[in-house]
C-alpha positions in Angstrom: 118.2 106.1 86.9 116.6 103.0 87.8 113.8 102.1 90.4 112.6 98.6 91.6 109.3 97.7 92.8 108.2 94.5 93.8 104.4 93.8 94.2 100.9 91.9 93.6 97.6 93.4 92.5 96.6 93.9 96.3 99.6 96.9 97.0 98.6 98.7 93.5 96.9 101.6 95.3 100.2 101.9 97.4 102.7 101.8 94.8 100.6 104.1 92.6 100.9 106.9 95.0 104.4 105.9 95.4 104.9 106.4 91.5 103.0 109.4 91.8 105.3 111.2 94.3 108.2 110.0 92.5 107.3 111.6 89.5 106.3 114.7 90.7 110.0 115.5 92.0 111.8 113.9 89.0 114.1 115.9 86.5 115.4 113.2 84.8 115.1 109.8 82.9 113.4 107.0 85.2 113.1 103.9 83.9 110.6 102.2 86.7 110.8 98.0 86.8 107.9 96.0 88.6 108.3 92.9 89.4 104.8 91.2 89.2 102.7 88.2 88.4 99.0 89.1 89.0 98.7 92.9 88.5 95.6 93.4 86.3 95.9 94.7 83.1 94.0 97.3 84.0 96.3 98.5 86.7 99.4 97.9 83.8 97.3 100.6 82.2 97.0 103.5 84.7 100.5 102.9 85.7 101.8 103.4 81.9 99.5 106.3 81.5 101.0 108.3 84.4 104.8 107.1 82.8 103.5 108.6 79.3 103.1 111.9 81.0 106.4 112.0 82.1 109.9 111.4 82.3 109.5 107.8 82.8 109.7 104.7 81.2 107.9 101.6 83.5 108.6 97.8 82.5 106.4 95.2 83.8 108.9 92.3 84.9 108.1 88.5 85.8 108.7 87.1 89.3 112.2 85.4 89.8 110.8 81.6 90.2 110.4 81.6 94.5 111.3 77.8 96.2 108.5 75.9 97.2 109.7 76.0 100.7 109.4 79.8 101.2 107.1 80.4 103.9 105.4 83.9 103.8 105.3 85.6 106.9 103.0 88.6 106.0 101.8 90.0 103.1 103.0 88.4 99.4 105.4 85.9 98.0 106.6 89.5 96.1 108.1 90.9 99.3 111.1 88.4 98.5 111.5 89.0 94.9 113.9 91.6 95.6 115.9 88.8 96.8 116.8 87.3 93.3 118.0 90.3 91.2 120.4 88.1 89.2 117.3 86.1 88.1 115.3 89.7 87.4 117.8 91.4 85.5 119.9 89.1 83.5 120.7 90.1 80.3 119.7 93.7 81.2 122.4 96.4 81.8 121.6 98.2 85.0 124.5 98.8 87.8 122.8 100.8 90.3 118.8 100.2 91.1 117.0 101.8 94.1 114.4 99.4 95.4 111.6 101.1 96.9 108.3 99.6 98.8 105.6 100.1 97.0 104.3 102.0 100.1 107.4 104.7 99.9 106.4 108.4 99.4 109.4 110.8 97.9 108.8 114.1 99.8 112.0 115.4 97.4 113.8 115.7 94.9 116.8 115.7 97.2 115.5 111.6 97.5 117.6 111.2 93.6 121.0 112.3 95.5 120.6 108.3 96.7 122.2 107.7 92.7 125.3 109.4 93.6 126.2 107.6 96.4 129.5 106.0 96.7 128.9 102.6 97.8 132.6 101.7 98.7 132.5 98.3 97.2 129.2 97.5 98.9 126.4 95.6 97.3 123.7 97.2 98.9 123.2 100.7 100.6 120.7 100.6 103.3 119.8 102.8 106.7 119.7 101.1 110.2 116.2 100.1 111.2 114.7 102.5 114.2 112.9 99.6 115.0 115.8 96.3 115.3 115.8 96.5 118.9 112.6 95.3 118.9 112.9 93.0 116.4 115.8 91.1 117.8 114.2 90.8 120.6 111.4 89.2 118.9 113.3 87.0 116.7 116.2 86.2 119.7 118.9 87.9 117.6 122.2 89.1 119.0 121.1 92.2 121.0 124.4 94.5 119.1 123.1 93.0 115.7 122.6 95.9 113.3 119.3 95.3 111.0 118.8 97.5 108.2 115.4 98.9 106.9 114.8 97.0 103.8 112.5 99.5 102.5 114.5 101.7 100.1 117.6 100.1 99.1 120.4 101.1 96.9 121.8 97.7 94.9 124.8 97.3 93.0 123.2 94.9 90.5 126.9 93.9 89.2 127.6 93.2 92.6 125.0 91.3 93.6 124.9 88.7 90.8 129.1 88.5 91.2 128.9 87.6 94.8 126.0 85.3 94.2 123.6 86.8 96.9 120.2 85.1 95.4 122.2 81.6 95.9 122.9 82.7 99.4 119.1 83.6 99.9 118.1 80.1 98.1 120.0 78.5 101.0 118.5 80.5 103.6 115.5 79.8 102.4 
């Protein structure tokens, strides 16, 4: 089973809490990816040393390279990284990944049923936002526009880098 997280050294305390309660409802083999460029090594540390004491392997990962032109809305440059998975994980052989927030709490161990989903030929598995009413409003979407929480996601990696959705999100960008 494999879990994403994207962050900076500011959202350590959030995504080790995060790690924490996944953890304490895992039965099986995790192998945890972050994505960072400035967490300390310090950090690096505590997180391995919570890994070492379980089922868990964690691998520190380097950013995807982000354009120039991104502009960040809130919070970190690392919010997008989740964006480029082909850039993340080439040459590594994962097909499913759950990508979690680094401020996501398992509650669970029913949250690892999210591996058995079928995804139907779908590249991503996500639930509808509560709030997208709002924030169509806000943004003068299309007011029967779905939006999805982007929060926890289940990615088919294959799928991703075969459709080429990190181009697609170059564009946008």
């Amino acid at each position: 089973m494999n879990i994403l997280y994207t962050i900076d050294n500011n959202y350590f305390p959030q995504v080790f809490v995060s790690i924490k309660s996944l953890l304490k409802y895992n039965e099986n083999l995790l192998d945890i990816y972050i994505v960072t460029e400035d967490l300390k090594l310090e950090n690096k540390k505590v997180l391995l040393g919570i890994a070492d004491v379980s089922n868990a392997n964690i691998h520190f990962m380097r950013p995807p390279q982000i354009e120039k032109g991104l502009k960040v809305d809130r919070g970190s440059k690392s919010q997008y990284y989740r964006l480029f998975i082909d850039d993340i994980f080439r040459g590594i052989d994962i097909d499913k990944i759950v990508f979690l927030d680094a401020d996501t709490m398992i509650t669970s161990k029913n949250f690892f049923n999210i591996f058995e989903l079928d995804m139907k030929g779908n590249t991503i598995g996500a639930c509808i936002d509560p709030w997208g009413k709002k924030y169509r409003n806000l943004f003068n979407l299309n007011s029967d526009m779905n939006m999805f929480n982007s929060g926890v996601l289940l990615i088919d990696v294959n799928a991703w880098i075969k459709r080429d959705i990190a181009d697609k999100m170059r564009s946008l960008i």
